[in-house]
C-alpha positions, 0 to 999 in steps of 0.5 A: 863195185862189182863182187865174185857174186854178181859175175853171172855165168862165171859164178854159177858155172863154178858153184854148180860144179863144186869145183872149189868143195864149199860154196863159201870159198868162190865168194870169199876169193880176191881176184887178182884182176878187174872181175869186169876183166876175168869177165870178158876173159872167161866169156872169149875162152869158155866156149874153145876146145881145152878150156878148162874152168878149174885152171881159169879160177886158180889163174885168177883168183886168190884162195882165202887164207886160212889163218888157223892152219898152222895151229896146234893144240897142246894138251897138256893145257886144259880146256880153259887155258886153250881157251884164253890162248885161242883168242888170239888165234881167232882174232883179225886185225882190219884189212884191206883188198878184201874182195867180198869182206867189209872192212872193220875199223876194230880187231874182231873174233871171227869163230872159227874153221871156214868162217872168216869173219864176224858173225853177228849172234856168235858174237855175244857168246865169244863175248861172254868168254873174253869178260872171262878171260879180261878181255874187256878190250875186245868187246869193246872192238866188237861193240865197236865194229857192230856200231860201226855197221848200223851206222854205215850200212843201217843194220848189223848184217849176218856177217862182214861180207858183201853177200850177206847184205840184206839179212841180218841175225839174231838181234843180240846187240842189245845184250852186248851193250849191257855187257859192256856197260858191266865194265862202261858204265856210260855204254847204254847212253853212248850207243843209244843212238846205234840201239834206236836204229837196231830197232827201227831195222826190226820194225821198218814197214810197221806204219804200212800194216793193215788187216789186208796186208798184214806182213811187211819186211820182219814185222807182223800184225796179228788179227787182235791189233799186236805187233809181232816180227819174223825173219826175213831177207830184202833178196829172193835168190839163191844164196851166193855162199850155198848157191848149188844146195838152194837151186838144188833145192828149189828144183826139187821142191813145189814151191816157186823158186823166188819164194823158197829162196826167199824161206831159205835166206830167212832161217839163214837170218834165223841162225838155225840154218837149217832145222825142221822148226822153219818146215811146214810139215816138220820134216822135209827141206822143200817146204820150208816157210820160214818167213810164215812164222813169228818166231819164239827167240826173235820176239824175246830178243827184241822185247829185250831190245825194248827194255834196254832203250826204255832204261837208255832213254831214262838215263837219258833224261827223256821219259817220254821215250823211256814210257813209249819203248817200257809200253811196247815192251809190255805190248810184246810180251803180252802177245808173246804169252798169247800167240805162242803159249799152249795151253795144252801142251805146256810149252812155247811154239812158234807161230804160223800167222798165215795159218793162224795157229801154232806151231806144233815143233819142239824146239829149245827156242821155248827157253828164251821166254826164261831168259828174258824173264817173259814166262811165269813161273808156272810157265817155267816149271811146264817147260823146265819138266818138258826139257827133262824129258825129251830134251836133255840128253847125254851131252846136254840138250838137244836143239830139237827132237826130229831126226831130220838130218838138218844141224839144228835139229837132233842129233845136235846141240849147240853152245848158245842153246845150252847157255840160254836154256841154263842162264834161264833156269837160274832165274827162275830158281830151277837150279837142278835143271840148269846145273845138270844142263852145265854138267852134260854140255862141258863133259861133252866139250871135254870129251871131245877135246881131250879126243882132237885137241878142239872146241868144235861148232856143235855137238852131238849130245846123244852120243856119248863120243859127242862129234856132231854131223849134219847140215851143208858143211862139215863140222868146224873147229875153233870155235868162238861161241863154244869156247865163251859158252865154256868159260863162262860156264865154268866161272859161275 
């Protein structure tokens, strides 16, 4: 079935205007006819004198709801109360005439402000705080509903909505399924078929690697034999959601517009849309070169990913499979330490595989190798000391160091950042560090709820007022992987 985003002259004309004020609100729209109608209606009226774009898309179109609008914070509750109030305030019951949303068979968190649905990485933090509040119910849901999208669509898309088909996330379905299995302990067992086929999406085109061509979807293989991934999407066109700002883009930039769109929905993949991390020279938008790069985090979730199928497998009773995904977990780790380590400078980059070098930006994608317990010790103490100094900041830590403008990047800090970085530590015994990260992110969370009464999607944690800014949409209220990050934080 045709969708808003596939209308043609009608959707462009509507983006390109920014007559609706967010690129992200023509495609979540329900229309209230036959788009092959509105179509052919459009095209009769488009070109008559007085035809007026703006009235034709209210006449035909259903604006989505905002089901948040009529809530208000009381403040007399503390922050974790709010919490535990909000998560039915955020939660969504399965619908149906959809329009561009995909229908889920479970309730779900959405974040929060203009998101209206799940998206896949924020899930696991959302998670995080509904084990907090009990909520075991909804993490099954979730659990539930991501299951349910590997099985139907083949992967976990970005989110539940038709234009964000042919990319997916961070892959953090495995740590969702650990965490249930805190409280099911069958989990592994019973959503092992849905992890072997996470993988299998990760891994696609790996038997097609060789030295001349040695990038294929989201893996890589590297000149000594390893196999590494990077992000990717299966569609080179600007985004639907973002469609104004990636021609923009594109016209400005001196790379061909199918291959920047191509870079553009990668970092979207990434989470980290947008920061000067994915920029070949580290600072401006338009060369951007996301899919170049063997990313730090992607490669540590998924060594993860091989662990927890290797443990799935064993319970299992199959050993054989348990020793071939416990093999291509050492494989990986092994790589990871090699190609994105420097020696020189203490610290975990990003890879550039066409350049075959490391990347020289410093970013807090260095804390996943401590998080999943990849780093030595050595290793951690180097980073855990280059943390203190040029990341660690008034309100906890800043994404990176570059001023770019970009929301990934300084002045910024994000919730799920702030709980890798200090989970991290905590494991290797740097406990200073982790408790001090705590204390700066959940004074500013405070801070800045004390002042508007909300939970908001990032945080500037140079400033001590902490309302963030920067990036293609104004900041957002809600906001889920803030509010799981705030409990779970104040629960150790």
């Amino acid at each position: 079935m045709k969708q808003i985003h596939e209308l043609g002259q009608l959707f462009e004309e509507v983006q390109l205007q920014n007559i609706l004020g967010d690129g992200k609100t023509f495609p979540d729209c329900i229309p209230n006819q036959s788009l092959e109608n509105i179509n052919k209606e459009y095209q009769a009226k488009k070109d008559l004198a007085g035809f007026n774009l703006v009235e034709f898309v209210a006449e035909n179109f259903t604006l989505p709801k905002d089901q948040a609008t009529h809530y208000k914070s009381d403040l007399s509750k503390s922050a974790a109360q709010h919490i535990h109030a909000l998560w039915d305030v955020l939660t969504r019951k399965p619908e149906s005439n959809t329009g561009s949303l995909i229908s889920l068979p479970h309730p779900y968190v959405v974040p929060g402000g203009r998101f209206r649905e799940i998206y896949y990485w924020d899930s696991y933090f959302t998670m995080l705080g509904l084990q907090v509040s009990g909520r075991i119910d909804l993490i099954q849901h979730m659990v539930g509903n991501f299951t349910h999208l590997i099985d139907t669509v083949g992967y976990i898309p970005n989110g539940n909505r038709t234009y964000y088909l042919g990319r997916s996330q961070p892959p953090f379905f495995s740590l969702m399924v650990t965490l249930l299995s805190e409280s099911k302990k069958d989990a592994l067992i019973k959503y092992l078929p849905q992890l072997e086929k996470e993988y299998q999406f990760w891994m696609h085109g790996v038997d097609l690697l060789t030295e001349n061509s040695p990038a294929q979807h989201r893996v890589v293989r590297l000149p000594d034999g390893s196999i590494l991934n990077r992000y990717w999407d299966e569609n080179n066109t600007p985004r639907p959601e973002s469609y104004k700002e990636d021609v923009e883009l594109a016209y400005q930039s001196n790379q061909k517009p199918e291959e920047i769109y191509r870079h553009l929905r990668a970092a979207a993949e990434s989470g980290w849309d947008f920061s000067s991390r994915w920029f070949r020279d580290g600072k401006s938008f338009g060369t951007i070169h996301t899919t170049e790069i063997i990313p730090i985090d992607l490669n540590c979730l998924l060594y993860h990913l091989e662990q927890v199928l290797a443990e799935a497998y064993q319970q299992a009773g199959n050993n054989s499979r348990a020793n071939d995904y416990l093999q291509a977990s050492v494989k990986r780790k092994k790589a990871i330490r090699t190609y994105c380590w420097n020696d020189e400078t203490n610290f975990f980059f990003d890879y550039d595989f066409v350049a075959k070098q490391k990347k020289d930006s410093f970013t807090l994608a260095a804390t996943f190798p401590l998080f999943f317990e990849i780093a030595s010790p050595d290793q951690a103490i180097a980073v855990e000391k280059i943390i203190r100094e040029k990341f660690l900041k008034t309100g906890g830590l800043t994404t990176t160091i570059v001023h770019s403008g970009q929301q990934w990047d300084a002045p910024n800090g994000w919730a799920p950042l702030q709980w890798i970085a200090y989970a991290g530590f905590l494991k290797y015994g740097l406990d200073d560090v982790a408790n001090e990260i705590k204390k700066r992110w959940t004074t500013s969370n405070l801070k800045v709820y004390a002042n508007t009464g909300k939970m908001t999607e990032k945080y500037d944690v140079w400033n001590k007022d902490g309302e963030a800014s920067g990036g293609e949409y104004p900041n957002q209220d809600g906001f889920g992987w803030t509010n799981g990050v705030f409990l779970v934080m104040n629960s150790k």
